[in-house]
N, C-alpha and C positions, 0 to 999 in steps of 0.2 A: 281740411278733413275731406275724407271721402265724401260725398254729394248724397244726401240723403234723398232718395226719388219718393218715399210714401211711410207714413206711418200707419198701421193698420189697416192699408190699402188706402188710404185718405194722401194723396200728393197736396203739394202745397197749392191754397187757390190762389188764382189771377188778383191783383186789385183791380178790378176792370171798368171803373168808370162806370157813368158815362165823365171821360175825362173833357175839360176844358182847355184850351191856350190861348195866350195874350200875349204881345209885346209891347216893350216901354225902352224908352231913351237909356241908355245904359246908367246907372246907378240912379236913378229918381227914384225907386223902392227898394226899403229898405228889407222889408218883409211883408207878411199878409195883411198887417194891417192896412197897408200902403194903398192896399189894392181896392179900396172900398169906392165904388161910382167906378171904378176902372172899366170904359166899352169896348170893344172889337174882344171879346173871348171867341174861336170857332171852337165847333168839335175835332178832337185829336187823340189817337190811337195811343195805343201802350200795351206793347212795344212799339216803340218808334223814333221818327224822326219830326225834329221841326218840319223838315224840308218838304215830308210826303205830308205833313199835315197842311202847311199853306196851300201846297200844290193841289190836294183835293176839293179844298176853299176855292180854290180859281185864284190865288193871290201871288203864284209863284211857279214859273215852268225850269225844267233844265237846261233848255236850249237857249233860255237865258238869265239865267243862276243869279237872283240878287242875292247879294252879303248876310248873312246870320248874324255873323261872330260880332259886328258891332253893333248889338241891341240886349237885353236882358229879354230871358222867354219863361213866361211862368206856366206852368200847369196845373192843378188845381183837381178834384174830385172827391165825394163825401163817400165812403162804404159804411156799413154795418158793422157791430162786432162787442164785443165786451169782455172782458178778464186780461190775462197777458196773453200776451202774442209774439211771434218774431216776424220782423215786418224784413222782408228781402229784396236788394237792389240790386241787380244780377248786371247792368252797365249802365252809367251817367256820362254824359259825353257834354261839357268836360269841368268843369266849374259847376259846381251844384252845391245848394242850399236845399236843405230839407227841414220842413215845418207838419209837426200832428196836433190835432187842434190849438194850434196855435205857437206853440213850443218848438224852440227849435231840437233835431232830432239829429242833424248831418251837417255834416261840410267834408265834400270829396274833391277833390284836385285832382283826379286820375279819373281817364273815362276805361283806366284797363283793369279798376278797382271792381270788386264788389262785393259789397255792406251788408251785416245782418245787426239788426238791433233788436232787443227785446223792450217791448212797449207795453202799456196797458190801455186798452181800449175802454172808449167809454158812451160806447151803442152807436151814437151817430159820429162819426169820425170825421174830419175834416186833414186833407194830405195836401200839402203846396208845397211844388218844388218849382225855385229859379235858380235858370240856367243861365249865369252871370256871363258875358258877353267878352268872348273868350279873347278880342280884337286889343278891347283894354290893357287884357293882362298882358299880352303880347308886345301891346308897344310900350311896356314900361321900362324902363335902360337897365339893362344887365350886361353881365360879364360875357366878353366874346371870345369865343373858343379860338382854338390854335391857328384853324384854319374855317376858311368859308366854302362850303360844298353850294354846286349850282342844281340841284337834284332841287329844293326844296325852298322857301321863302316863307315868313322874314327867317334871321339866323337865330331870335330867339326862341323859335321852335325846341333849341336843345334845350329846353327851360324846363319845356312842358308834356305832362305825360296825354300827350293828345296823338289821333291815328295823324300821318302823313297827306291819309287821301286829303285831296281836295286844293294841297299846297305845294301841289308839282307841275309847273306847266309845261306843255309839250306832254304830259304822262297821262294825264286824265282830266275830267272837269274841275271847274273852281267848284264845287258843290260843296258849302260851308255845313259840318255835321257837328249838329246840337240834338239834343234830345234823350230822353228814358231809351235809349234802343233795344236794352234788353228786359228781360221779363220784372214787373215787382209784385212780389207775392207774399203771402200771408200766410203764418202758418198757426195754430193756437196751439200754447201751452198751458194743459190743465197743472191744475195747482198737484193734483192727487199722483200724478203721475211720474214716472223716471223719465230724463231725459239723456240720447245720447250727446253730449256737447260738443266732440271728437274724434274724430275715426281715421286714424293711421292703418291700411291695410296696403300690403304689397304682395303682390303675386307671380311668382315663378316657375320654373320649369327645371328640374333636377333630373335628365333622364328622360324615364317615363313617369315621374312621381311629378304631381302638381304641390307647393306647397302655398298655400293662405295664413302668413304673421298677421295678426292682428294687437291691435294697441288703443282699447277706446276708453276716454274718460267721460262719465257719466255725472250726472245731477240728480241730486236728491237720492232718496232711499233703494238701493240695488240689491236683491240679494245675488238672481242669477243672472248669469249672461255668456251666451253662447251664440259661437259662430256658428253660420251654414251656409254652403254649395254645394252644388252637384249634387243633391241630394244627399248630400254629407253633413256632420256637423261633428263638435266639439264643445265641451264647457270649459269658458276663458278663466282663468287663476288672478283670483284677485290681489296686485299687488301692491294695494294703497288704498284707503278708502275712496278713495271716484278713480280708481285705476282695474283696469280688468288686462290682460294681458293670455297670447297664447297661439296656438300653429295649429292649422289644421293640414294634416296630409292629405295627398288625393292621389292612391294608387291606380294606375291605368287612366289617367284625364286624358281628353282629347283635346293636344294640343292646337295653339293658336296660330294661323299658317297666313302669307298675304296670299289671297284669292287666284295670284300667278303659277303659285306651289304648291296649295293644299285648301284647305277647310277651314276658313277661320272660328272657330268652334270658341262659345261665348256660354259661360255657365252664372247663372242668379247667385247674387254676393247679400247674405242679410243676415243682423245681427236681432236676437232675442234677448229682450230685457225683461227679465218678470212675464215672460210669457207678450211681453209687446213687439211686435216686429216691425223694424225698421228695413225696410229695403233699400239695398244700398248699389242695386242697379246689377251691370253683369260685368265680367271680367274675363277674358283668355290669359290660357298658358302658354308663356313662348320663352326663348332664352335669345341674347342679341351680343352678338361678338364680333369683334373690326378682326378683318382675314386678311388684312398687315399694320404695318403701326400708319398712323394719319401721316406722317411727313411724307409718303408715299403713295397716295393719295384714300380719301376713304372706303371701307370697302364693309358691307354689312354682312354677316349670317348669321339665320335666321333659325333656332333648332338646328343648328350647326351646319343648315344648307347655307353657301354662299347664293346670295341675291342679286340678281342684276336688276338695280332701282330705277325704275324710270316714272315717267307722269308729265305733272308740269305744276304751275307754281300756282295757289289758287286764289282766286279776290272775291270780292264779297259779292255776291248773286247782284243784289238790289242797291246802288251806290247812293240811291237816294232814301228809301228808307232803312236799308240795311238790314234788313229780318234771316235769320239762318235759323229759322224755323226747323224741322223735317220738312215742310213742306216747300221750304227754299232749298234747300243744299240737295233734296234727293234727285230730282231731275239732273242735276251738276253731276253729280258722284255717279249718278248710274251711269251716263256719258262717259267719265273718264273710268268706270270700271268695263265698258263696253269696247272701248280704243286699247285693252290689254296694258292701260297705266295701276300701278301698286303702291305711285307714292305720288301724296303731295305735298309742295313746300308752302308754309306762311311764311309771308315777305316782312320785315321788320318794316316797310312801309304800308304796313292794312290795320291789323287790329286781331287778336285774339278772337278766337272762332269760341263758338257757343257750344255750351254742353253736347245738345243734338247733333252738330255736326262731327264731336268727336266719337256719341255713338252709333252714327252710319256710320263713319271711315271702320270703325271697328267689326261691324255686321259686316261691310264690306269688303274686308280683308284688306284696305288700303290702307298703308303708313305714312305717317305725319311724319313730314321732317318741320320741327317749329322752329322758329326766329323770335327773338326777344324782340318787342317794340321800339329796335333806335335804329336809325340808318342815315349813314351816311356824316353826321355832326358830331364836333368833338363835346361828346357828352362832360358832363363837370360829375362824375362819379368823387371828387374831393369834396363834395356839398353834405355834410351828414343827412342835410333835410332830403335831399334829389337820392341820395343814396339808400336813405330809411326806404325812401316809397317805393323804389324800383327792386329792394329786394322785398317788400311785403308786397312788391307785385309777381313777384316771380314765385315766392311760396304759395300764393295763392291761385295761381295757372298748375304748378305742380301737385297740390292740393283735389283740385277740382277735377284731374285728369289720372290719379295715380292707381286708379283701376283699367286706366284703355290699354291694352295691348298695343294698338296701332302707331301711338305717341313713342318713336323712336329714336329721333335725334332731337338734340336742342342745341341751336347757335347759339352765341352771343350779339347777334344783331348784321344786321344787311349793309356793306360796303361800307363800313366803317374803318376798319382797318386799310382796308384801299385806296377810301379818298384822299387819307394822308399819305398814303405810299407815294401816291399818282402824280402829289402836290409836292412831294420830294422831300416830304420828311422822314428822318431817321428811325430807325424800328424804337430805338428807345420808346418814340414819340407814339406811331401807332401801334405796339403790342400793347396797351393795356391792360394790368394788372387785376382789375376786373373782370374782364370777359378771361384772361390768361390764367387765372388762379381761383378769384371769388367763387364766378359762376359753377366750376365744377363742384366744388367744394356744395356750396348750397342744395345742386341736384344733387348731389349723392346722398345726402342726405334722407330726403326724401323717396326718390326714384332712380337707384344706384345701377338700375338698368338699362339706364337711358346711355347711349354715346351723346357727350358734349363736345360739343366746338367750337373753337372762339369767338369766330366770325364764319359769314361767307360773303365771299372766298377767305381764306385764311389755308395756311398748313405751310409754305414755303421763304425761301430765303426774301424773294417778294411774296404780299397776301395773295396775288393773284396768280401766279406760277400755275400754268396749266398742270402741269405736272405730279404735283404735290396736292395733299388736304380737301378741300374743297373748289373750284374753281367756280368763276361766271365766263363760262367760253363761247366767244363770238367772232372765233376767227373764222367758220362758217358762219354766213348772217353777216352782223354788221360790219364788219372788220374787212368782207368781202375777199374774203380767199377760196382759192382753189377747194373743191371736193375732199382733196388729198390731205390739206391740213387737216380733218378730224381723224386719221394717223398720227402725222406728223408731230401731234401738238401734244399727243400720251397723256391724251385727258385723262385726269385718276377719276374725279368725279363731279360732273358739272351741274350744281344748284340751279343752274342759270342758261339758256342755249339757246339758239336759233329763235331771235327775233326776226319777224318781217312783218309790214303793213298786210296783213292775209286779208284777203277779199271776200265778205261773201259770197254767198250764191246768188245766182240773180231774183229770185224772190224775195228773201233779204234784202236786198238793194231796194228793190221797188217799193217795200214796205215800210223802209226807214228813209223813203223819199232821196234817195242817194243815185240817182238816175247819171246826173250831170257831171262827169270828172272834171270840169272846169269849175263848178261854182267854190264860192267858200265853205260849203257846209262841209263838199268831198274835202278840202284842205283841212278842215277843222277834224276832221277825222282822223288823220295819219298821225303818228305817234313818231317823235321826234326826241333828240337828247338837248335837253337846252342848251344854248349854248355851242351848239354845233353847225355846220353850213350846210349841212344835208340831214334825210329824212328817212325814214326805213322804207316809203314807197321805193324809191333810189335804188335800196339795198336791193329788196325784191327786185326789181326791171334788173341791174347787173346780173341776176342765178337767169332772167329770162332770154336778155343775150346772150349769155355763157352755154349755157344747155342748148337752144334752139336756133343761135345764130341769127335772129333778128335783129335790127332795130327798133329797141322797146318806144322811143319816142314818135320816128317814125310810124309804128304799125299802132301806135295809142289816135294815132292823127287820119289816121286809114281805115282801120276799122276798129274800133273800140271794144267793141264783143270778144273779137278775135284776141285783143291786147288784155282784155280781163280772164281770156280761158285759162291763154299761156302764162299769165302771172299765178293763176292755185296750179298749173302744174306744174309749175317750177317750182313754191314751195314745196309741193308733194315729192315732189323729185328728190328734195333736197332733204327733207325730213326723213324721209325712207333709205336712203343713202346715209346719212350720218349713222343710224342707228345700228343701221344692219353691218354699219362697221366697228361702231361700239359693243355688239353681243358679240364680234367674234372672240373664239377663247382663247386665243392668242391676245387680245385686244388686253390694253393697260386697266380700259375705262371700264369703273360697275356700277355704274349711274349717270342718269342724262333726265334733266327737269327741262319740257318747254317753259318759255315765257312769253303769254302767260295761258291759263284754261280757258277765261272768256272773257272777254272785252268788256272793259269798264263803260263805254259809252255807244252808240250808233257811228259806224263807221267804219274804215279797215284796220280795226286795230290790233295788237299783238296777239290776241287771242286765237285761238283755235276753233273756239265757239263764239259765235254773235253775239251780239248785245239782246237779240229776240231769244238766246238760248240754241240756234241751230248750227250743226257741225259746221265747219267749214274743211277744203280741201286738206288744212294740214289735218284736222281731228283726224280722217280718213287715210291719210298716209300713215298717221302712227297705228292704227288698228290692223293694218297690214304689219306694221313694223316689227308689232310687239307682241303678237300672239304667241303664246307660250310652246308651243308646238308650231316650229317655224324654220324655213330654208332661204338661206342666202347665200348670193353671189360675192367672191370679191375678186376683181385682177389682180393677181400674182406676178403679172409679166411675165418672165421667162420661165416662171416656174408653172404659169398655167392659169388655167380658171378656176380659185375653189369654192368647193360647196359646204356649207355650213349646216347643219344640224341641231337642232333645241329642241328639247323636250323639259318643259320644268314642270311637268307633270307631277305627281308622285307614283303611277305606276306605269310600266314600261310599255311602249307600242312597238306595234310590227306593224310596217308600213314599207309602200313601193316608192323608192324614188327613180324617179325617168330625168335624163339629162338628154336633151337634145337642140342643133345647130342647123337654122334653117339660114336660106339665101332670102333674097330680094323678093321670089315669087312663092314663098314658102314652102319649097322644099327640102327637107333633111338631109345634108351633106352629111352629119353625123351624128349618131346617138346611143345611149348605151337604158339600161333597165336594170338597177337593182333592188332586191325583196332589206329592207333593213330594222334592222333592232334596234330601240333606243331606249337603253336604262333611264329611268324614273331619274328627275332632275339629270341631265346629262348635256352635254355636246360634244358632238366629232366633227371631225371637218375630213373631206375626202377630194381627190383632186382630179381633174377634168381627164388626166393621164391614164391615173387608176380608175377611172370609172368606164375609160371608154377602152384601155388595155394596147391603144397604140399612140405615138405620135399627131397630136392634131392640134394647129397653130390657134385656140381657143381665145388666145385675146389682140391676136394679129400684131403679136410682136418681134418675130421672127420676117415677117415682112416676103417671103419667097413668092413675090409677085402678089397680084390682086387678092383680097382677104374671100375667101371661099363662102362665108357667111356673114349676115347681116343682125342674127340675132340671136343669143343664147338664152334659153328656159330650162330650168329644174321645177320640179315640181315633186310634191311628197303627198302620197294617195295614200286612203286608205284601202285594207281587203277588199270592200266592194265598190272600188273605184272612186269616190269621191275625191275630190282635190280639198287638202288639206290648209295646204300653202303653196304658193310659187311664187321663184322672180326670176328676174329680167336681165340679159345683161349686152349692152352694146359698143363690139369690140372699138377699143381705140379712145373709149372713153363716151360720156355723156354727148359732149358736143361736138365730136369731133367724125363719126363714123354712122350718126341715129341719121337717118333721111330728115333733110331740114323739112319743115310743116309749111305746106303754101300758103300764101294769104287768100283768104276768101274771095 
């Protein structure tokens, strides 16, 4: 059901301790009574983790991660309260037992579950929850899947509805995650009063007309019940004794836009029982259409504007206590709404993101492309048991999110369909009738607005066909290809893109003590495929000889500073380059996800942003890349230099653009100036020919003797001069014709 945020203004309270924890040998207690004379309780936070709770104790650092999962963790804390209640477990990670004075109350198997049970308090309350030692259940002999993926250890992970992190090495830390991570809360239910039970609401866009279905089944005695937004409202038509039913119109709403295109404009959603109001949080209007079929690759519009999706893939702020508060995820989102990204993906290897997080993306105008929780293993979807949980896991993420606008694709799970392709098995084998059939079926249900897709990558004859569906393309990046291949490869749309070991800044370095490129702590830091004979530092130094002509080993050995500069600008080079060939409108491609937004641990890892939270070189490449009012170059070769145009405004600008061709000492061999229009959401592309009105050899491929200039600039101003955008372009290719960079 839709998420009930307050009843008469009254949100649900925290259970907030003061909480307890303890550990014990794995199975020595059975339950609370177990625990009587039991010593070493610390204090421990909730929402949280074991891990930040040791860690605050002094009992446990991440630098060197002792084991969880093989101990039992109990937590414990007495509140207040009296009459019935509904007591809420918003995530248990991952084995939990729950006890209220004394009684048992829960058992969850899933840390992607979350519980509400109606209880009755009786003034001093006593709450124990253990978190049964996840190592046990893990090593106990089950059935092995088709195939063994090296992504993740042990392989009976396909067992268990647990996150990934923690059991990838080479990917991120061992950090074993147990604990209440997410909120538990209390809500009281007077005896005297209606309750809502259920709330199916879906919200759309017809035109200019907003339309709010509503479908809620209530408790106890109802007479009326009526919808309201926008300052709107409606009385629902009762059509069952606990059934209320009914639509509200919204002529002129303003609709729900991502923040690249328009206004994401967000109106108060809440329902009237008897004069009681339940606030049921805010909701935009948007409509979401694929602008060809998926086997071609996917492609979103948005209120019928086509979208060019960009972002990156997002992990959890805090890896060790893992809080996506507002007050975690906002600093994250502002960053990536600041870098001109509009989409982020969850990775089937993290974890289901938290209410709050999916109402920033939404305030934010950023869209979620989500991932089911499996990657990579041959899941046993034949299990009725595995199969119940995973689809009352999936109604209840769809549930809990089926008022966000921003929530706009949903996969069927991260390289799953690949790992078997890769491993050579037959599509029979990886198309999965689950992810190929079920899954649609289930969202549509619910949230018939969503695009589904099976996997990612999935969409082609192989899952991973750059070409088709969805891709992870890394023939830029790790695969080490030429610049050209992000043409070449007609990425339709890449979930997945341009890894490299990115580098801090040097005060980052300093701060996370990473001074030494020789010690183990720098090696512990570079992000690697298991399994593999190289490392993404590698991949980076090949874009640093490739672009600059050095020897990255060499000038690592010479001057170090100099060998960390040219490493962020080579990724920069390269992230700004890939994109600005993916907006062209000629370009196959309508989306490009980094991986990933920020670095799981201290060190040079995939991210864009540090582990301290600050940009790093690529952040800043893409905030040039993707500004929505933006100019780019691309070689044409014989047909020229062309320039590229965006505006995904919504209304049109007039604006100057200046094209000019300077030499070695910066003078203009050529240049042209013109005043330009650009329709609201638009692109043109205009060519170095037509802009300057004669023949001029712009990418020095005509060759009639020595090339006349060293450097091509566009630039897009506005009326009173300001530089909107520019780029950059040097004939002959990156590294072939740019003046090579001396060594210090």
């Amino acid at each position: 059901m839709a998420r009930i945020r307050a009843v008469d203004g009254v949100p649900p309270l925290p259970v907030g301790g003061p909480w307890q924890l303890a550990t014990t040998p794995s199975g020595t207690c059975a339950g609370p009574d177990d625990l009587a004379g039991l010593d070493g309780w610390i204090p421990a936070r909730v929402p949280g983790t074991v891990a930040a709770a040791l860690r605050e104790a002094g009992l446990w650092s991440e630098t060197e991660p002792a084991p969880i999962h093989d101990r039992d963790v109990w937590y414990r804390t007495t509140f207040p309260g009296t009459g019935r209640a509904r007591l809420a477990f918003e995530g248990l990670a991952t084995l939990c037992e729950v006890w209220l004075n004394g009684a048992p109350i829960l058992a969850s198997r899933s840390m992607f579950r979350a519980h509400a049970i109606a209880v009755d308090l009786a003034g001093a309350n006593d709450l124990v929850l253990c978190f049964r030692a996840l190592k046990a259940e893990l090593d106990r002999p089950a059935k092995r899947g088709r195939w063994r993926p090296r992504l993740a250890t042990p392989g009976s992970l396909r067992h268990a509805r647990t996150s990934l992190l923690g059991f990838m090495p080479g990917w991120c830390p061992g950090i074993d995650l147990a604990g209440p991570y997410r909120p538990i809360t209390l809500t009281p239910l007077p005896a005297d009063a209606p309750e809502l039970a259920a709330a199916d609401l879906r919200a759309s866009l017809d035109g200019e007309t907003g339309r709010l279905v509503a479908r809620l089944r209530v408790e106890g005695p109802v007479e009326r019940a009526t919808l309201r937004c926008d300052g709107r409202a409606v009385a629902l038509a009762r059509t069952a004794p606990d059934l209320f039913e009914g639509e509200l119109l919204l002529p002129g709403i303003a609709p729900w836009w991502p923040h690249t295109h328009g206004e994401p404009r967000l109106h108060a959603v809440a329902v009237d029982l008897d004069g009681r109001t339940h606030d049921l949080g805010r909701t935009g209007f948007r409509s979401l259409t694929l602008t060809r079929p998926f086997a071609e690759g996917l492609g979103l519009a948005v209120n019928g504007v086509p979208v060019f999706c960009r972002g990156a893939n997002w992990m959890p702020p805090d890896l060790v206590g893992l809080g996506c508060g507002a007050e975690d995820a906002r600093p994250l989102l502002d960053l990536a709404r600041e870098a001109g990204m509009n989409m982020l993906r969850i990775s089937g290897i993290t974890l289901y993101e938290s209410l709050a997080f999916h109402d920033l993306c939404d305030q934010m105008g950023i869209l979620v492309f989500q991932d089911l929780m499996l990657a990579n293993f041959d899941y046993p979807h034949d299990d009725p048991a595995f199969r119940e949980e995973l689809e009352a896991e999936i109604a209840a993420l769809l549930d809990r999110t089926q008022l966000s606008p921003a929530l706009c694709v949903l996969s069927g799970g991260s390289e799953v369909w690949q790992q078997a392709a890769m491993l050579g098995a037959p599509q029979a084998v990886w198309a999965d009738s689950f992810a190929g059939e079920r899954l649609p079926m289930l969202a549509g249900a619910v949230r018939p607005d969503l695009a589904v897709v099976p996997n990612s990558p999935s969409g082609g004859d192989l899952p991973f066909s750059t070409m088709a569906g969805v891709t992870h393309y890394y023939g830029v990046g790790a695969y080490r290809r030429p610049l050209e291949d992000a043409r070449r490869a007609e990425v339709g749309f890449a979930t997945e893109c341009l890894a490299f070991a990115n580098l801090p800044e040097e005060p980052s370095l300093a701060a996370m003590s990473l001074g030494d490129m020789e010690a183990q702590r720098w090696s512990n830091g570079i992000p690697r495929d298991r399994g593999a004979d190289w490392d993404f530092e590698q991949v980076r130094d090949h874009y640093v000889g490739l672009l600059f002509g050095v020897d990255p080993a060499a000038l690592r050995r010479a001057d170090p500073e100099r060998y960390r500069d040219l490493g962020r600008a080579a990724v920069a080079e390269v992230v700004e380059a890939t994109f600005a060939e993916w907006r062209r409108a000629r370009s196959a491609t309508r989306g490009g996800l980094v991986w990933f937004l920020r670095d799981l641990a201290p060190g040079t890892g995939w991210g864009i942003v540090d582990a301290r939270g600050q940009p790093k070189s690529g952040w800043y490449a893409l905030k040039r890349a993707l500004r929505p009012v933006q100019v780019t170059l691309s070689d044409e070769g014989l047909n020229g230099l062309h320039v590229h145009l965006h505006n995904e405004t919504a209304a049109a600008r007039d604006l100057t653009l200046r094209l000019a061709f300077t030499d070695a000492a910066g003078r203009a061999v050529a240049k042209a100036e013109r005043a330009v229009t650009l329709p609201g959401r638009s692109s043109q592309t205009l060519s170095s020919a037509e802009l300057l009105g004669r023949f001029f050899d712009a990418t020095d491929s005509y060759r009639f003797g020595p090339p006349a200039h060293t450097l091509g600039h566009a630039s897009l101003c506005e009326p009173a001069g300001a530089v909107m955008a520019e780029a950059f372009h040097f004939p002959g290719g990156a590294g072939s014709s740019r003046p090579r960079p001396a060594s210090r």
